[in-house]
C-alpha positions, 0 to 999 in steps of 0.5 A, a space after each residue: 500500500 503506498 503513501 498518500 499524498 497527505 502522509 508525506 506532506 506531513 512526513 516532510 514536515 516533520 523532517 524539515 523540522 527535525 533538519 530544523 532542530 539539528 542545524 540549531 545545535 550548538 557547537 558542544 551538541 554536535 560534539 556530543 552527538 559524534 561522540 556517542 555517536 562513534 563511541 556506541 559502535 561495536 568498532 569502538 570496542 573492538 578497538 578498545 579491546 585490541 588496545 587494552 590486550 595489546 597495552 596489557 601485553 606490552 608492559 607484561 613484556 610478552 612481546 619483547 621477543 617478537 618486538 624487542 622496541 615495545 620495551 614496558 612503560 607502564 608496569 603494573 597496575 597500569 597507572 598510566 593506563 588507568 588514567 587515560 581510561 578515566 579521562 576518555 571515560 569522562 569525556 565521553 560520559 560529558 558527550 553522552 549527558 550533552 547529547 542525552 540533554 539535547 534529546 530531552 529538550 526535543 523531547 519535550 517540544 515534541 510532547 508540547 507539539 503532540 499535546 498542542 495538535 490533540 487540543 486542536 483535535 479535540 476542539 474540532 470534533 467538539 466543533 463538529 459534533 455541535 454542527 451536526 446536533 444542529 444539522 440534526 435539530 433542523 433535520 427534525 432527527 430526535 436523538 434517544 435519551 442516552 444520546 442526548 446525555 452522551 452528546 451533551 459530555 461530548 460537545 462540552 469543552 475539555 478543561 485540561 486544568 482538571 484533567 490535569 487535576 485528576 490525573 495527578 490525584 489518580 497516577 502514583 
């Protein structure tokens, strides 16, 4: 089944707007991102594994025999190693907040953006179940008791702040 041709208008939208947001980030967002971005790969670890076997084996000195100018540097427990991890660690848990704190702002635009849509969703079938209680009034079509009730609930406005309320009261 292909694509209507409203369905890709809104997908355009929607890409546009997701070009939009990331041409808007800042210089240390798009670090961020590259650098979770290269640091989530499994080349990433991969690499890292070759290079922790390899800087383990060299001040173990198992390869002086195979590659006498790889002489030891760092002799157990690995100071210097463990120092450098700590550091890429700590850069790349500061890329991965940047980017993870990029994330929930679009987040919670795009949940603004969703809950202002159904707001309008629910004003315009609000509008259009009005219009045809009065299409039915002229017509002279009585509706049944419970669909009076029914309509009457419908056709009132949504008080979010009330929503809200309950919600609040009701969710843990």
């Amino acid at each position: 089944m292909g694509t209507t041709r409203t369905e890709k208008t809104n997908i355009e939208k929607i890409a546009d707007l997701e070009a939009q947001h990331l041409g808007q980030r800042s210089m240390m967002e798009r670090v961020g991102d590259r650098l979770v971005a290269v640091a989530g790969t499994g080349t990433f670890a991969l690499v890292h594994v070759i290079w922790f076997a390899t800087w383990i084996a060299v001040n173990f000195g198992w390869l002086r025999g195979w590659a006498p100018a790889l002489a030891p540097f760092d002799p157990y427990p690995f100071n210097l190693l463990t120092m450098v991890v700590s550091l890429e660690a700590i850069f790349i848990t500061i890329g991965v907040m940047i980017s993870q704190n990029r994330m929930t702002r679009l987040t919670e635009r795009r949940a603004h953006l969703d809950l202002q849509i159904n707001l309008l969703a629910e004003q315009e079938s609000t509008a259009t179940l009005r219009l045809l209680a009065r299409i039915a009034e002229r017509l002279g079509i009585e509706p049944e008791a419970a669909a009076r009730q029914e309509r009457a609930t419908l056709e009132a406005e949504t008080d979010v702040k009330e929503l809200v309320a309950e919600l609040d009261q009701k969710l843990p």
